[in-house]
C-alpha positions in Angstrom: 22.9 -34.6 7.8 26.5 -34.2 9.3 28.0 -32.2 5.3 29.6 -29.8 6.1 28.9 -26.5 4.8 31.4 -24.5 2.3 32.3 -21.2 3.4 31.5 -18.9 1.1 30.8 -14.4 1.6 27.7 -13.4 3.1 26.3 -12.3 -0.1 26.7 -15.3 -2.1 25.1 -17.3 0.5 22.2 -14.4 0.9 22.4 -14.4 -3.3 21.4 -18.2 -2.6 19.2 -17.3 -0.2 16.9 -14.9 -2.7 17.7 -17.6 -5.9 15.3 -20.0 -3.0 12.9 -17.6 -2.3 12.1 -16.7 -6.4 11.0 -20.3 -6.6 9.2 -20.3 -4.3 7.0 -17.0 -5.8 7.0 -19.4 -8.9 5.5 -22.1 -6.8 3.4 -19.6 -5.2 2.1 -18.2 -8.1 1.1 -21.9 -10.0 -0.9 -22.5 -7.0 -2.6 -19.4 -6.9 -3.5 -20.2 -10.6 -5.1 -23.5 -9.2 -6.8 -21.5 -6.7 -8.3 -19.2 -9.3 -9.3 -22.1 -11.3 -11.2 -23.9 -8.5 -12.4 -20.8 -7.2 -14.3 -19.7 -10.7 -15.6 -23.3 -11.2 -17.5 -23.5 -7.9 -19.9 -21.6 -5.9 -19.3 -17.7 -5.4 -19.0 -16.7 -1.4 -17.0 -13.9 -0.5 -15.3 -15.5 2.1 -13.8 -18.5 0.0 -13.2 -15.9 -2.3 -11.5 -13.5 0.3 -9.6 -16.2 1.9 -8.3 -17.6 -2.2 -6.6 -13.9 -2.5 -4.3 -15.1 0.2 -2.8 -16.9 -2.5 -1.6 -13.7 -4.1 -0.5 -12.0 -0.8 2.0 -15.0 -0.3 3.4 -14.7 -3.3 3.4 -10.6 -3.3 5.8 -11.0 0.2 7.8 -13.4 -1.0 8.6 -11.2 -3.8 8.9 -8.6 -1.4 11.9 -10.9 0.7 13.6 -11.9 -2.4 14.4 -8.2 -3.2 15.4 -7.5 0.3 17.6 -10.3 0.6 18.9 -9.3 -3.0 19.5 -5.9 -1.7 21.1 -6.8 1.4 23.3 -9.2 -0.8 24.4 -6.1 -2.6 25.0 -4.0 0.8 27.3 -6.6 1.4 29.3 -6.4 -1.5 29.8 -2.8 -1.4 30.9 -3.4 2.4 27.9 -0.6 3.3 26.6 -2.6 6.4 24.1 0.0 7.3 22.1 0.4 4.3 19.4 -1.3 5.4 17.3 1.4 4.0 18.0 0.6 0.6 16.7 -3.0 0.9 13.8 -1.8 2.9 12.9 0.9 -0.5 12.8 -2.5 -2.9 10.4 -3.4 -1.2 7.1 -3.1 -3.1 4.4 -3.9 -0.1 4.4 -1.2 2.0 3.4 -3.4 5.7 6.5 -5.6 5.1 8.6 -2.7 4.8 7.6 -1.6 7.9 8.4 -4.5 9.6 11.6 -5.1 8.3 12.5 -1.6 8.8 11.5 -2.5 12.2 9.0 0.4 12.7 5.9 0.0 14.8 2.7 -1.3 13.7 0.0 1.4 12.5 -3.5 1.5 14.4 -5.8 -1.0 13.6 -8.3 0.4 10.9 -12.0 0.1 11.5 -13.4 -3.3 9.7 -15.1 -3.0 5.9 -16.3 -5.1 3.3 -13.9 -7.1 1.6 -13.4 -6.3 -2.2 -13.1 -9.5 -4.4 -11.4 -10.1 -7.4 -14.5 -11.1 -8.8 -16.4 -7.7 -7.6 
């Protein structure tokens, strides 16, 4: 693959960059339909069951990237380089923000029981 690549503003190509990541929440989310699906239609473990609500965590952080990218798309239009914050508050899970804003991880929590969907 020797194209070569338009040039185009950072935010259009970030723009493109979230437009990629939407589909793939869409994608996400169909197979986490599957996943239900299978999951209701077989035996009931928790740990098939814990390890099924992945599914929904993809597709929660993708989310979570397509309105950073989004937000940083719009940074960039408004020339504000430093307002990472802004695109770190659109975020709606609160241990991506973290880690985008770059802040350090929180203590490990002690272990519980996992709570199902099916609970």
């Amino acid at each position: 693959m020797n194209a070569v690549a338009p040039v185009r503003p950072l935010a259009a190509s970030l723009d493109l960059v979230a437009e990629e990541i939407a589909e793939l929440v869409e994608l996400g989310d169909r197979v986490q339909c599957v996943i239900s699906r299978l999951a209701a239609a077989g035996p009931r473990d928790s740990v098939t069951l814990v390890d099924a609500q992945v599914s929904d965590l993809l597709s929660q952080r993708l989310a979570g990237l397509t309105a950073f990218v989004r937000a940083l798309a719009e940074a960039e239009r408004s020339a504000d380089y430093a307002e990472i914050e802004a695109a770190v508050r659109a975020l709606t899970l609160a241990e991506q923000a973290r880690r985008l804003a770059g802040s350090p991880p929180p203590r490990p929590a002690d272990p519980v029981d996992p709570v199902t969907f099916w609970d």
